[in-house]
Structures are given as C-alpha cells and as structure tokens.
N, CA, C and O of each residue as an XYZ file, in Angstrom:
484
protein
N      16.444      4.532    -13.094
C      16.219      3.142    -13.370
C      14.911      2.694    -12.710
O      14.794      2.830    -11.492
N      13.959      2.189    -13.414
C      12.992      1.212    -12.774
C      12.937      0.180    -11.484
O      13.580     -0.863    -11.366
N      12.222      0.615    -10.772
C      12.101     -0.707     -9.664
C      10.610     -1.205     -9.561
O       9.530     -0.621     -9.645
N      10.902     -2.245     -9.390
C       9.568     -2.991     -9.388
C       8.994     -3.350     -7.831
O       9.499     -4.122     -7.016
N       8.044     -2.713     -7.726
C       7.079     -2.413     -6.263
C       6.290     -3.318     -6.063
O       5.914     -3.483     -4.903
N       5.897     -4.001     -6.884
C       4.635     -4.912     -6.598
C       4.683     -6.921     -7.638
O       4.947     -7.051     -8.833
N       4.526     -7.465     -7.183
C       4.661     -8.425     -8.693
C       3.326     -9.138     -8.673
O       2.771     -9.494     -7.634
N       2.794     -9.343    -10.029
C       1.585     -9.706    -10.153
C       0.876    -10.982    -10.096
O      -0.327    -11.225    -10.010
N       2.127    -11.909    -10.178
C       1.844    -13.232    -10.389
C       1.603    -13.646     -9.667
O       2.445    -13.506     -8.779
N       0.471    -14.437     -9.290
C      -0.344    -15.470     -8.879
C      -0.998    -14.364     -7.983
O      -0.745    -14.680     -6.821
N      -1.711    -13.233     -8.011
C      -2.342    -12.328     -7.639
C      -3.574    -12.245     -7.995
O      -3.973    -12.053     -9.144
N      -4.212    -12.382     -7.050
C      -5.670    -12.202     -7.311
C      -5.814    -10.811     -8.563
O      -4.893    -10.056     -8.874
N      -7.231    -10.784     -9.109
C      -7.356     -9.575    -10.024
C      -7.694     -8.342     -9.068
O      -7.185     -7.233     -9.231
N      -8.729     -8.686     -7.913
C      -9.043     -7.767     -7.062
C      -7.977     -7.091     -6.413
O      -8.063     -5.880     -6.211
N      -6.907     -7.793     -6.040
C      -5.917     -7.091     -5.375
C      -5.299     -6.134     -6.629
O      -5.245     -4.904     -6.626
N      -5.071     -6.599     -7.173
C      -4.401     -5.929     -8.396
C      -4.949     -4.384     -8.934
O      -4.223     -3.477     -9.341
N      -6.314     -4.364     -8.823
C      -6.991     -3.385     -9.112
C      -6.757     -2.375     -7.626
O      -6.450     -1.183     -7.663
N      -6.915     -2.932     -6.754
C      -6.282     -2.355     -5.331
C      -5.366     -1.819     -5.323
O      -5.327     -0.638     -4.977
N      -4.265     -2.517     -5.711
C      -3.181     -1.685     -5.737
C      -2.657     -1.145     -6.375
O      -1.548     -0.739     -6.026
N      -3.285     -0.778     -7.942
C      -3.507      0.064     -9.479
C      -3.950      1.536     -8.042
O      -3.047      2.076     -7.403
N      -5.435      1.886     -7.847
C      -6.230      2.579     -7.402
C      -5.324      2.848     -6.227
O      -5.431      4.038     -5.931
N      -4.740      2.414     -5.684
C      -3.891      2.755     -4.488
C      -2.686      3.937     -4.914
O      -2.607      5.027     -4.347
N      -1.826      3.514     -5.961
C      -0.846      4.020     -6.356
C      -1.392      5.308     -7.279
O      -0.793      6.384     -7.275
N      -2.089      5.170     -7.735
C      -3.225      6.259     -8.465
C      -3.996      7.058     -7.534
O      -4.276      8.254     -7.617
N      -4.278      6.267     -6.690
C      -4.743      7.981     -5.548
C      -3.646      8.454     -4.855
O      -4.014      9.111     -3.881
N      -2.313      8.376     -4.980
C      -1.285      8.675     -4.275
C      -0.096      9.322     -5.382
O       1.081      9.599     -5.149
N      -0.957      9.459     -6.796
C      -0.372     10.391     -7.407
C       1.076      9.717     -7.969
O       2.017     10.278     -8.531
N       0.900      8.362     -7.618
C       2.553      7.757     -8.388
C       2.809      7.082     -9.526
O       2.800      5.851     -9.496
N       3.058      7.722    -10.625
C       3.238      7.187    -11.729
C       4.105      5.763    -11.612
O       5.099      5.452    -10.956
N       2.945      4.783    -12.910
C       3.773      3.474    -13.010
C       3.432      3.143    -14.045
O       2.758      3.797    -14.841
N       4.000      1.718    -14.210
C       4.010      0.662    -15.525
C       3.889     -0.613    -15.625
O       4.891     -1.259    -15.319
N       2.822     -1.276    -16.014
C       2.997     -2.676    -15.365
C       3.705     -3.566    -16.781
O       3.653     -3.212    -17.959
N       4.134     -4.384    -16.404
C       4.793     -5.838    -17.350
C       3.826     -6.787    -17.667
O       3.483     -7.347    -16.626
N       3.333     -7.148    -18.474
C       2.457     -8.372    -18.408
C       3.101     -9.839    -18.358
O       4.314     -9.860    -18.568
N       2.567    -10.888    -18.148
C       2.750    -11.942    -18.211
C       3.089    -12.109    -19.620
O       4.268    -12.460    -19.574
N       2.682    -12.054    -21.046
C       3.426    -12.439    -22.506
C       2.346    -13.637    -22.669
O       1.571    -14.143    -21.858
N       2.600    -13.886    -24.019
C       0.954    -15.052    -24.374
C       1.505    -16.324    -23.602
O       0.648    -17.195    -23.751
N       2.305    -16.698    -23.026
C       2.263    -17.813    -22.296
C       2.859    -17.881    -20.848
O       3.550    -18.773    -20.356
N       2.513    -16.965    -20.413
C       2.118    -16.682    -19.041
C       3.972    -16.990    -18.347
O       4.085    -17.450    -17.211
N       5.005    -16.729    -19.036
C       6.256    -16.699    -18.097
C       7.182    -15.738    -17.865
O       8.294    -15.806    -17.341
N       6.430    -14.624    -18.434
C       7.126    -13.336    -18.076
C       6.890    -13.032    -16.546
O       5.960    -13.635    -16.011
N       7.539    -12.274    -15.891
C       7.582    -11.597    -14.851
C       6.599    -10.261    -14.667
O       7.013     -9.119    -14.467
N       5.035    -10.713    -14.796
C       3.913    -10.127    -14.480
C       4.460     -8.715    -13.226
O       4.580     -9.324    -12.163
N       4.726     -7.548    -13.025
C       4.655     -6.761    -11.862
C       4.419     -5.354    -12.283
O       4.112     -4.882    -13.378
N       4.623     -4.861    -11.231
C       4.019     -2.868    -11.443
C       5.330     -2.364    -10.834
O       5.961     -2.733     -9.844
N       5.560     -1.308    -11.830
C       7.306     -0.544    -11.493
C       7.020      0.829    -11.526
O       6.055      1.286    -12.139
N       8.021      1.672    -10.732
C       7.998      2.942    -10.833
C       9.478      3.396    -10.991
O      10.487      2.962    -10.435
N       9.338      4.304    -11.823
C      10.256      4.939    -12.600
C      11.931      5.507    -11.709
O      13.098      5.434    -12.094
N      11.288      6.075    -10.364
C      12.091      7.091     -9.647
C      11.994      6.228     -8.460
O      10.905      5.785     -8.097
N      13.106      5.971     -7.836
C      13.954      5.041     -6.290
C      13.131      5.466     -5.467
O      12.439      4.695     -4.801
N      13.045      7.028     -5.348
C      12.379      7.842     -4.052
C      10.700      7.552     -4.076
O       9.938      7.422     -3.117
N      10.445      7.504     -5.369
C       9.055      7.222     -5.282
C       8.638      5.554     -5.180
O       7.437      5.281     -5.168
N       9.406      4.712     -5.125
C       9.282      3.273     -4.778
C       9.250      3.223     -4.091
O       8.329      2.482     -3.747
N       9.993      3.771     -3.017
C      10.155      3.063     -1.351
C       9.297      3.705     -0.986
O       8.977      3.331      0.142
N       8.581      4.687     -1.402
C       7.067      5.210     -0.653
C       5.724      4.121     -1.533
O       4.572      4.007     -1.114
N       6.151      3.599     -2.500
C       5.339      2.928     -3.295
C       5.396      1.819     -2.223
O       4.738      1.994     -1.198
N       5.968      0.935     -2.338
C       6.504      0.120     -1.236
C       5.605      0.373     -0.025
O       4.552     -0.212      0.230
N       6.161      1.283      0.636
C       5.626      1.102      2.206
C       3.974      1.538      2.085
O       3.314      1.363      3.109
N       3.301      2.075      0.932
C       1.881      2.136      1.092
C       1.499      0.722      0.819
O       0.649      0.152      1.504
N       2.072      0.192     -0.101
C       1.796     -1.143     -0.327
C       1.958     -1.872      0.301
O       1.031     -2.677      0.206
N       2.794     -2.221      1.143
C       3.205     -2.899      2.591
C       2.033     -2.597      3.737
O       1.464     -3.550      4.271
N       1.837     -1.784      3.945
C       0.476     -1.281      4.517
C      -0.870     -1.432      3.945
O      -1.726     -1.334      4.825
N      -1.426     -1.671      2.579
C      -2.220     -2.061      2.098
C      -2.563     -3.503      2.631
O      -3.544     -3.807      3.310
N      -1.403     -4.453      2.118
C      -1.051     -5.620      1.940
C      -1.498     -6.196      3.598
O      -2.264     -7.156      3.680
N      -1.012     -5.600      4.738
C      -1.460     -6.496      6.003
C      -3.101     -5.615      6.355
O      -3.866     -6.261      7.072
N      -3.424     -4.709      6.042
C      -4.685     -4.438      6.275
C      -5.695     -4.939      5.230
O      -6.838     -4.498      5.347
N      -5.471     -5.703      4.333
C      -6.148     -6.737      3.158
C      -5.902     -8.187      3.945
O      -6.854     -8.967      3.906
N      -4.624     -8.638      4.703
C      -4.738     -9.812      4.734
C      -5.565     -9.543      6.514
O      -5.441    -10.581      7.164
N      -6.079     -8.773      7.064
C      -6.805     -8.435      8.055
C      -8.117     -8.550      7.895
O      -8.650     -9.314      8.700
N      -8.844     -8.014      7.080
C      -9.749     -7.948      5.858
C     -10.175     -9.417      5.599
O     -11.303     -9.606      6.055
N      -9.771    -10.255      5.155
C      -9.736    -11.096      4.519
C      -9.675    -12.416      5.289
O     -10.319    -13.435      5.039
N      -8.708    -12.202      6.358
C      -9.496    -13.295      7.768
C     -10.045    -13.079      8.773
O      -9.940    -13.763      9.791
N     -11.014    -11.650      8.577
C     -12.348    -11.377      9.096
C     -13.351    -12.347      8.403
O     -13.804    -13.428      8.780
N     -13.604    -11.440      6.991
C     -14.455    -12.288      6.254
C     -14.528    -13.949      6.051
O     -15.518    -14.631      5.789
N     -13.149    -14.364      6.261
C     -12.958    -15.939      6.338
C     -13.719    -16.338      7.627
O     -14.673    -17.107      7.514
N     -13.369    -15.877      8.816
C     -14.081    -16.021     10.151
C     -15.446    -15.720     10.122
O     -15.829    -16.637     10.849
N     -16.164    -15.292      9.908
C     -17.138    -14.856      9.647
C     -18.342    -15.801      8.799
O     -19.476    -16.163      9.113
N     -17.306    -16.044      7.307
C     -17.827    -17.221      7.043
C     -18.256    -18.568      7.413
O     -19.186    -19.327      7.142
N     -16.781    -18.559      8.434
C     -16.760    -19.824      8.783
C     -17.594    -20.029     10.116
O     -17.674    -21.149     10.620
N     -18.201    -18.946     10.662
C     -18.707    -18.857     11.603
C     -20.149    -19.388     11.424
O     -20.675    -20.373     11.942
N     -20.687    -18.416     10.496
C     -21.985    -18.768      9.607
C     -22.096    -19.986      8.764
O     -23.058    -20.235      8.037
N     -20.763    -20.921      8.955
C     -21.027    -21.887      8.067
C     -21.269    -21.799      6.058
O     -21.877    -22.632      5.386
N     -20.766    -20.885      5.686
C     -20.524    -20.771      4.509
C     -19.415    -20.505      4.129
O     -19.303    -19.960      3.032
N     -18.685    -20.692      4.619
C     -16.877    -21.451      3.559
C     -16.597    -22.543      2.826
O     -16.772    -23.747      3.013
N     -16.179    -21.969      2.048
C     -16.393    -22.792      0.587
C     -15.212    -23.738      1.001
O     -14.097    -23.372      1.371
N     -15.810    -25.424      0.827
C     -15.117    -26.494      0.750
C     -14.848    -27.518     -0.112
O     -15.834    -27.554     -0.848
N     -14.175    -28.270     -0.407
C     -13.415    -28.633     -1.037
C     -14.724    -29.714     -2.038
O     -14.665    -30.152     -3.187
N     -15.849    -29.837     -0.925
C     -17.295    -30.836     -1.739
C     -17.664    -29.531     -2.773
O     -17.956    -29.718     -3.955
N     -17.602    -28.143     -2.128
C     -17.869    -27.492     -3.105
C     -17.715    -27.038     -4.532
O     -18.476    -26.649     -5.418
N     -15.931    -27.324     -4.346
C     -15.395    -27.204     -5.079
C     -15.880    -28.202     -6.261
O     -16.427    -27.943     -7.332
N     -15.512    -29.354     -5.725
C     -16.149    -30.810     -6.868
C     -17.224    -30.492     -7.310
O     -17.327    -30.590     -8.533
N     -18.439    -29.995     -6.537
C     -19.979    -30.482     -6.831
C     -19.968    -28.804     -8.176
O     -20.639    -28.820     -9.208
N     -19.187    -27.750     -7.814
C     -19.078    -27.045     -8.948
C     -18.060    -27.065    -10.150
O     -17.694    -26.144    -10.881
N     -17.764    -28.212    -10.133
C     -16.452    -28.561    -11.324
C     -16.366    -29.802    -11.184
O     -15.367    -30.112    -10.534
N     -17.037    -30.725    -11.542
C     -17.117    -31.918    -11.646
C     -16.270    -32.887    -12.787
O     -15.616    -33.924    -12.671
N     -16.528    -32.246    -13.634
C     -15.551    -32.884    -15.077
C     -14.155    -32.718    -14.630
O     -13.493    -33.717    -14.345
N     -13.640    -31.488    -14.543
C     -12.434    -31.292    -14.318
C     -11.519    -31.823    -13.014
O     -10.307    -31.972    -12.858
N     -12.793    -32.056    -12.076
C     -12.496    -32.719    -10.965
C     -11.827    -34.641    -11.102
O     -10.988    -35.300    -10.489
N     -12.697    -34.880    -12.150
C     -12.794    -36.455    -12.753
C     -11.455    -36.703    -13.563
O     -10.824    -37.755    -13.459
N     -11.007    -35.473    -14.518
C     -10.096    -35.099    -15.389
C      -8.580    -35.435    -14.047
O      -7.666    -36.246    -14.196
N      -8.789    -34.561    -12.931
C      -7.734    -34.336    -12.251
C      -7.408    -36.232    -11.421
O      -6.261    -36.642    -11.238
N      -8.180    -36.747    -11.198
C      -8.231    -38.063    -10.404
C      -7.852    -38.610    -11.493
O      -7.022    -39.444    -11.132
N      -8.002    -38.679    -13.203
C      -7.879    -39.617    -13.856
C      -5.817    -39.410    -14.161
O      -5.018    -40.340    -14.063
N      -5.501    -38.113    -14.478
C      -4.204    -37.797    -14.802
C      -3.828    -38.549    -13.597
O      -3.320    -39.623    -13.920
N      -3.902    -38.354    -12.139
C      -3.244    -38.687    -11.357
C      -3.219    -40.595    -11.163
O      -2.478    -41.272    -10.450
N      -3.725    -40.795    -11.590
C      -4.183    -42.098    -11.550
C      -3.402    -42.621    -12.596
O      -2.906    -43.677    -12.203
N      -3.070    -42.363    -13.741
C      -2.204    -42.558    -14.989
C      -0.893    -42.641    -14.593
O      -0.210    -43.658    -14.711
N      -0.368    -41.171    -13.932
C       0.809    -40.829    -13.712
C       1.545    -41.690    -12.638
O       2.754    -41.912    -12.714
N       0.649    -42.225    -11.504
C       0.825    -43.442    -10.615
C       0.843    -44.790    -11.198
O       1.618    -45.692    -10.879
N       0.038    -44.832    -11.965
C       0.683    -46.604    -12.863
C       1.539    -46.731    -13.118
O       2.331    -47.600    -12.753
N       1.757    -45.319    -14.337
C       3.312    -45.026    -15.104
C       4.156    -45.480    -14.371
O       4.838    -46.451    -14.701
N       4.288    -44.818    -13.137
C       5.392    -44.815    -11.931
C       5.491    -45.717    -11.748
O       6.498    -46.130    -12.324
N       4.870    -46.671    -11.058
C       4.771    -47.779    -10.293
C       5.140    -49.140    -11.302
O       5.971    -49.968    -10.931
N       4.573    -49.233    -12.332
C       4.329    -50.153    -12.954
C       5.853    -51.005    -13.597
O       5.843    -52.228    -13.731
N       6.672    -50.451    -13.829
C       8.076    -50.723    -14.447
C       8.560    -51.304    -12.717
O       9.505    -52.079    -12.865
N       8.285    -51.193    -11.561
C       8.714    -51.729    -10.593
C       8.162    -52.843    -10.627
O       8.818    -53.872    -10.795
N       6.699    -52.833    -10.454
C       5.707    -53.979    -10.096
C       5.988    -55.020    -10.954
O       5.522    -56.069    -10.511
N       6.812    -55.211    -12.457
C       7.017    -55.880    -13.396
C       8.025    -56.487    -13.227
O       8.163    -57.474    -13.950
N       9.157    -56.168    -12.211
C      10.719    -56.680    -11.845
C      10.705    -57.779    -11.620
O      11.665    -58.539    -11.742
N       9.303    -58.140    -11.147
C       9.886    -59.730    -10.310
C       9.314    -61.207    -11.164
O       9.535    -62.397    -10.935
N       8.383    -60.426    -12.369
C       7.946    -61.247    -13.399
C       9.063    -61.315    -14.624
O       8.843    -62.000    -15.623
C-alpha cells in the first residue's frame, strides 16, 4: 500500500524540486498526486513500500530542519545587510493588486457593518 512521505501543498517549488532530487539520489522510487485543475486535491509524493517510507521520511525530516537552518541564515544575513524584503516592497512591486486587496476589504466591511449602522434609523 502507498504512503505518502511528503505533501506538496503550499510548498514552495524549490523545496519540491529538493526533495524530488533528494529521494532520487537515494534511489527511492515514487509518485506524486497533483493538485487537479482547481487546486483541491491533496498535492503530495508517495512511496510504494512501508520500509522504504520511513527511510523516505527520516531523510526528509533531516532535509527539512537543515533547509529551515539554511533559510534563517540567509534571512539573517539579509536582514543584517538590510535587504529583506518588506511589506513597502511588496506594494511598490504589486501595486494594482495591492489597491484591488484594500478595495475588497473595504466592501466586505460596509457589507458587515452597514445592516447594524441602519438599526437605529
């Protein structure tokens, strides 16, 4: 029976390719699931044989904290040098969508509010 070693969703692509190349230099056959055209399938990577999961598993478990080691170096580092990406950044490179996101929220708060604010008229 199949077990599923890894799940893909909300996974970066880089990691993903990491841990494709991981399981592939370690000689362990797998299969991944995709997400389906509207993204609610159960995205993950499975291997066929129990014995070869729980070794799938624990390389991956070991991948997994020497990536998140990795990864708040480079954050520190950044942030050291002053180039971590912030949240002005974010806006000043997505501006429309930024305007898009303040306007929904701004809608969805009238909606709300508004059937109250009307009670006493």
């Amino acid at each position: 029976m199949s077990v599923k070693v890894f799940s893909l969703k909300d996974v970066p692509e880089d990691e993903a390719i990491e841990v494709r190349d991981l399981l592939t230099a370690h000689q362990l056959a797998f299969f991944e699931t995709p997400a389906g055209n509207w993204g609610i399938s159960a995205p993950a990577i499975w291997i066929n044989d129990a014995q070869h999961a729980a070794r799938a598993r624990s390389l991956i478990d070991v991948y997994q904290q020497e990536r998140v080691q990795r990864i708040r170096a480079e954050y520190a580092q950044l942030k050291q040098l002053g180039q971590q990406r912030t949240w002005i950044d974010v806006i000043r490179d997505h501006p429309v969508r930024f305007m898009v996101y303040v306007a929904v929220i701004a809608l969805v708060l009238y909606f709300s509010t508004k059937p109250y604010l009307d009670i006493g008229k």
